[in-house]
C-alpha positions, 0 to 999 in steps of 0.5 A, spaced: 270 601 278 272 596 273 278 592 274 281 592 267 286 596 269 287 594 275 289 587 271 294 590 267 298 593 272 299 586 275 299 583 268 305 588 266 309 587 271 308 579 270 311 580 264 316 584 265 319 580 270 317 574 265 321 577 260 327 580 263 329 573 266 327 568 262 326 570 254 330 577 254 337 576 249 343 577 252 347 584 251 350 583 243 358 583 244 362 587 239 365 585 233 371 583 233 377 588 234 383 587 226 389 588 230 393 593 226 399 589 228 402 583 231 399 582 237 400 576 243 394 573 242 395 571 235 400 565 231 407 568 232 411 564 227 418 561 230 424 562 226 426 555 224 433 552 227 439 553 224 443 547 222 449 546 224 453 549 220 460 546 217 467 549 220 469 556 219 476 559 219 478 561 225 477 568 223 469 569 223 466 571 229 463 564 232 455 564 233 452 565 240 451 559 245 445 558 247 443 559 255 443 552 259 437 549 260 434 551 267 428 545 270 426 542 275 428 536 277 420 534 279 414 537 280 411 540 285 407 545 288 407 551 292 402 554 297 401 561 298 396 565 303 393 572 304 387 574 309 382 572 302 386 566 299 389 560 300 393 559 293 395 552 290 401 553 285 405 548 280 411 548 278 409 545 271 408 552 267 407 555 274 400 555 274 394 554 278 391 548 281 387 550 287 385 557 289 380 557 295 376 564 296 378 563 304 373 568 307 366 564 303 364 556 304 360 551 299 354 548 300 357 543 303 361 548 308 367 547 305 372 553 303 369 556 297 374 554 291 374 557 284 378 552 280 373 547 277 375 540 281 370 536 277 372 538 269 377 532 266 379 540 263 385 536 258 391 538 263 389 546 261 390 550 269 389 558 270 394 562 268 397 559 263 402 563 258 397 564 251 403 566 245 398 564 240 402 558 237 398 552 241 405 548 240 409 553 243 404 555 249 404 548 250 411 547 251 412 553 256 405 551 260 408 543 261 415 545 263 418 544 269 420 551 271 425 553 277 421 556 283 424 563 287 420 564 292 421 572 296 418 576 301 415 583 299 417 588 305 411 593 306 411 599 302 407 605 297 401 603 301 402 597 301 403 591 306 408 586 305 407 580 301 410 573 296 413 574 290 414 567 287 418 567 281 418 560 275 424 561 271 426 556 265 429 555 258 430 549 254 437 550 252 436 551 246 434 559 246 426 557 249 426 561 256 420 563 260 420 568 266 413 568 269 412 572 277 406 573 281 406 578 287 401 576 293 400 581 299 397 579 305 392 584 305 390 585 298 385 581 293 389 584 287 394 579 286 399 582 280 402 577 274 407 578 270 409 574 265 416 573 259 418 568 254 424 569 249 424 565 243 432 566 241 434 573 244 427 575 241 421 577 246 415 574 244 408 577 246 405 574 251 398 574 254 395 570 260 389 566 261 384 564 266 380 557 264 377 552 263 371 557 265 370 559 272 365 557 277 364 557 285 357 552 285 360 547 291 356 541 294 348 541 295 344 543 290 338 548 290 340 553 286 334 556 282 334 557 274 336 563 275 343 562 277 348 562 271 356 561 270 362 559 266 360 567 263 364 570 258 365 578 261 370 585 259 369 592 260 371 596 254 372 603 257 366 603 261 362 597 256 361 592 259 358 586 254 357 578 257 357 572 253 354 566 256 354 562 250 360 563 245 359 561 237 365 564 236 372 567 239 371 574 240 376 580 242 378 587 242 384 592 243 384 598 246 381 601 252 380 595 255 379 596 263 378 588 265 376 581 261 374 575 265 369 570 267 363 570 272 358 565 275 352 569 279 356 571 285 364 570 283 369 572 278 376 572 276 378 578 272 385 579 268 386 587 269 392 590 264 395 596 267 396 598 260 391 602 255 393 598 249 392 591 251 388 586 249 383 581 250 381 574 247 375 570 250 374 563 246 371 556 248 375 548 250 371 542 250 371 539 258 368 533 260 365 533 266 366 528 272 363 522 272 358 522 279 359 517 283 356 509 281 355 513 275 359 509 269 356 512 264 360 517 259 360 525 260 359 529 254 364 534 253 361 540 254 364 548 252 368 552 257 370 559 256 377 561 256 380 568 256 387 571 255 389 579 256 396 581 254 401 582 258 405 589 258 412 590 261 408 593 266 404 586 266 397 586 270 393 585 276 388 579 278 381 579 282 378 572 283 373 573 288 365 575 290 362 581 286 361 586 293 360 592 290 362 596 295 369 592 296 370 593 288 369 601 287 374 601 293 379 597 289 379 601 282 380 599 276 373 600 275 372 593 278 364 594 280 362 593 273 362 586 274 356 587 279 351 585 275 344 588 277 340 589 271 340 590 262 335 596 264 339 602 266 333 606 270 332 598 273 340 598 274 340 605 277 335 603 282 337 597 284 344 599 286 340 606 291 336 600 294 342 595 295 346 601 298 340 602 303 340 595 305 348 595 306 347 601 311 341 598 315 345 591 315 352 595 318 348 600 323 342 597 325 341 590 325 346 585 323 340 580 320 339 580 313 333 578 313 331 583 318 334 589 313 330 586 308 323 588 312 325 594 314 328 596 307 321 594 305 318 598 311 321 603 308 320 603 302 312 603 304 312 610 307 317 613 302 311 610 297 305 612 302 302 618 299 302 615 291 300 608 294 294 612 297 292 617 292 293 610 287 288 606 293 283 611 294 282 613 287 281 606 284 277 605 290 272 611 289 272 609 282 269 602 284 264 605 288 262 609 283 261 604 278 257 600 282 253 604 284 251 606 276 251 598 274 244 597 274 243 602 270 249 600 265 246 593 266 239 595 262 241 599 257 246 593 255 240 589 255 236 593 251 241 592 245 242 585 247 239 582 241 242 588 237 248 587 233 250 591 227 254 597 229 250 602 229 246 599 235 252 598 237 254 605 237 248 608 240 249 604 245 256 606 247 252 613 247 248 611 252 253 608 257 257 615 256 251 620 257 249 617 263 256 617 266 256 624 265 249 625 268 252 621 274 258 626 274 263 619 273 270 619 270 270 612 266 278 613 265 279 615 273 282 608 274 286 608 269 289 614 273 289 612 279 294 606 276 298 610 272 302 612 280 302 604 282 305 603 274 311 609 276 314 604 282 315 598 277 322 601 277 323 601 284 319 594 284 324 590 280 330 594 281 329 591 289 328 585 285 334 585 281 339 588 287 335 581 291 338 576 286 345 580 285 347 581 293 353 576 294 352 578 302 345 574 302 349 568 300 349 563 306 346 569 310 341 566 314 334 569 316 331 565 322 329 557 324 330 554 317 332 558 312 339 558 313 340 562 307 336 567 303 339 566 296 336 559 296 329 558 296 325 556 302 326 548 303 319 547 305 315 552 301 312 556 308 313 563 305 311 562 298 304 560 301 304 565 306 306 570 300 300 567 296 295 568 302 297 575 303 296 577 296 289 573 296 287 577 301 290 584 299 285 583 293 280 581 296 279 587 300 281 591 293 274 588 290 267 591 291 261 588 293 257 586 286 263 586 281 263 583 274 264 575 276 269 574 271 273 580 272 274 577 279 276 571 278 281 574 273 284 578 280 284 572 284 288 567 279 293 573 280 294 569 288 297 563 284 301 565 279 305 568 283 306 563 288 307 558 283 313 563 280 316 564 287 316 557 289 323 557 287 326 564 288 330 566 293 327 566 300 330 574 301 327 575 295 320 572 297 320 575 304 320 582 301 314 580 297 310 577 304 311 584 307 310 588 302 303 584 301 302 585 309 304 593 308 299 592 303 293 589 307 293 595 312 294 600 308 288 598 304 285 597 310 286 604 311 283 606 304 276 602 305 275 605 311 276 613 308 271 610 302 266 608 307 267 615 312 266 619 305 259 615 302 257 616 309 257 623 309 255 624 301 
């Protein structure tokens, strides 16, 4: 047969995965949304204060007095734990400087922390008020408010919990209420905020930022791990934006805004329909590593406000589990990022699935699950794998058979190159296929049934790459975690090996020399491109290749049982 075809399946999907996760552009994000009306994301002008005035008759009514001050005397921080966090609060703006994901560790074995500790971040903490007027934001964040702490009894389904309430007022008509409620079995965290400028209540939102990632300790994260990513879901859209030119928003309709690296993310979730939604950038300075002295540049972070309601809003800060999400509501599974292609998407969520259920019921190893997911994936693929082997296979033989014959009519236009010989020599070619009863396009049908299982091919690598419960999951012996590459390169090789004899077995005897060193380059490219993938993600490819192997083992013996009997 010739391999032509062959070569471009496997140059297909080279390029597809190339494409997808090195050059494909991120989803556009919609155009910012002209509020109708004033909204609390936007400058609110202040009135300006009233002068004293000069003394009236003691007949006119006399102006109200303004409510005394309410402030701390000192700063301080208040700690709060539920079953998944461990949360650090100040009092300065009753925001947050510490929330530790307490059921995942860094790579240093530490509990995972979601507020950046690395970042000179110019005294911005998450969860501070956005009123639209930097000054007036600034005064309300860096004030020292007065802290109520409550226990929440159980109920509506509910366990018990903390309320933390941070009161202050300047005394001169400023006032700032902001009440955060944390139960003890609940991820979601409610926040509600209010700030009144002089008997006028103020729209208000809350914002999470400078940026949001979970990285900690060690490196060896791949090209493939992103964060600091602006998200939001618009009823059911959901639109990233990794680098920010400009500040975005939108109303209406809003499910959840936030911000995500590859395995976490904190969302703002409004329990009101009309709210909105502002994404936009700060300058930080990275912390300078230790014997550095030299000086970091400032690098962008986003920042993202969702408006507040009386009715106020709930927090997620966690791993995107996209089980645990659906089951929290809100639409909250849509962080989970599995693919731009819907059909890849779809794919990757039925086979993500199918490794959880094999994870929980039969073998708590994800390693394992991965072979036997891919076990079980080969023999849902057997018979299109077969049909495709034999096929391509058959038609190789037939090829090889005739090429003598194609080899002496080429020979005999060799020195012939106007197109009329040309063309009477493709003639010839045809004719004799049809004297021999061969189907020149027969591989190419035997590959159309191997190009049909691309989606299911990157859909697994897709729900490789997003599956947060591989992260810190270990295989066996030195791979300790299956989302980092393999530290000794065992597997890519072995990978590659099994691949370089797959398509060895695949070729016949006598083939076109330039074809078959075009197949066997394929070994290598791969194993150059997997060095660095995931070791869960390189494990699946290993076994697909020995699954692979035995099944064409299968196929050449049939082909050579059927010329036998021909």
């Amino acid at each position: 047969m010739d391999k032509r075809y062959i070569i471009a399946a496997v140059l297909t999907f080279l390029v597809l995965i190339a494409w997808q996760y090195y050059f494909a552009p991120p989803p556009r994000p919609p155009e910012p949304a002209l509020p109708q009306e004033t909204s609390p994301l936007e400058a609110v002008p202040r009135e300006p204060a009233r002068e004293p005035a000069a003394a009236e008759p003691e007949s006119m009514t006399e102006a109200p007095v303004a409510e005394a001050a309410v402030q701390a005397q000192a700063e301080e921080e208040i700690t709060v734990e539920t079953a998944d966090h461990r949360v650090v609060l100040t009092n300065r703006g009753g925001r947050v400087v510490s929330w530790t994901l307490r059921n995942f560790t860094g790579r240093d074995g530490e509990p995972l922390q979601a507020v950046p500790t690395h970042l000179d971040n110019g005294g911005l903490l998450p969860l501070g008020v956005e009123l639209g007027d930097p000054s007036l934001s600034r005064a309300v964040n860096e004030a020292l408010h007065e802290v109520e702490r409550d226990r929440l009894p159980a109920g509506d389904g509910q366990g018990p919990g903390t309320r933390i309430r941070f009161r202050w007022a300047d005394g001169r008509g400023l006032e700032s209420v902001k009440t955060l409620e944390f139960r003890d079995d609940d991820p979601l965290v409610g926040v509600n905020a209010e700030v009144v400028d002089r008997g006028r209540s103020l729209p208000v939102g809350i914002a999470w930022g400078p940026g949001f990632e979970t990285r900690q300790g060690a490196g060896g994260l791949g090209s493939y791990y992103y964060a600091n990513q602006a998200l939001w879901d618009m009823g059911g859209q959901v639109t990233r934006d990794r680098k920010l030119k400009e500040a975005i928003g939108g109303a209406g309709n809003l499910n959840w805004a936030g911000i995500e690296d590859q395995y976490f993310t904190v969302l703002i979730i409004p329990l009101d329909e009309r709210a909105e939604f502002k994404v936009w950038t700060v300058d930080v300075v990275p912390g300078a590593s230790e014997g550095d002295e030299a000086e970091a540049e400032a690098e962008p972070r986003p920042m993202v406000a969702v408006s507040l309601s009386e009715q106020g809003a709930l927090l997620f800060v966690g791993a995107k589990q996209y089980r645990e999400m659906r089951l929290l509501g809100y639409d909250l599974q849509n962080a989970v990022w599995f693919s731009s292609v819907a059909l890849f998407a779809w794919m990757a969520r039925i086979l993500y699935a199918a490794l959880i259920w094999i994870y929980t019921n039969i073998i708590s190893n994800y390693g394992v699950a991965i072979i036997l997911t891919t076990m079980a994936l080969r023999i849902v693929l057997f018979p299109l794998n077969q049909f495709s082997m034999v096929r391509i296979k058959k038609t190789q033989t037939e090829m090889q058979k005739v090429q003598p014959k194609i080899a002496a009519i080429k020979n005999k236009y060799r020195k012939k190159k106007d197109a009329e010989s040309r063309a009477q020599m493709n003639q010839e070619v045809m004719a004799l296929y049809k004297k021999e009863g061969i189907n020149p396009m027969g591989g190419m049908t035997g590959c159309l049934p191997m190009l049909a299982q691309f989606p299911i091919l990157i859909g697994f690598y897709d729900m490789l790459l997003a599956a947060v419960e591989l992260r810190g999951a270990p295989f066996f012996g030195w791979i300790q975690d299956l989302t980092l590459k393999d530290p000794y390169y065992v597997t890519p090789l072995l990978m590659g090996i099994t691949m370089f004899l797959q398509q060895k077995m695949s070729m016949t005897k006598g083939g076109d020399p330039a074809q078959q060193r075009i197949m066997m380059m394929t070994p290598v490219i791969f194993t150059v491109m997997f060095l660095n993938l995931p070791s869960g993600l390189v494990l699946y490819w290993f076994v697909n290749n020995l699954l692979g192997i035995g099944q064409q083992w299968l196929v050449n013996r049939h082909i050579t049982k059927t010329a036998k009997a021909a």
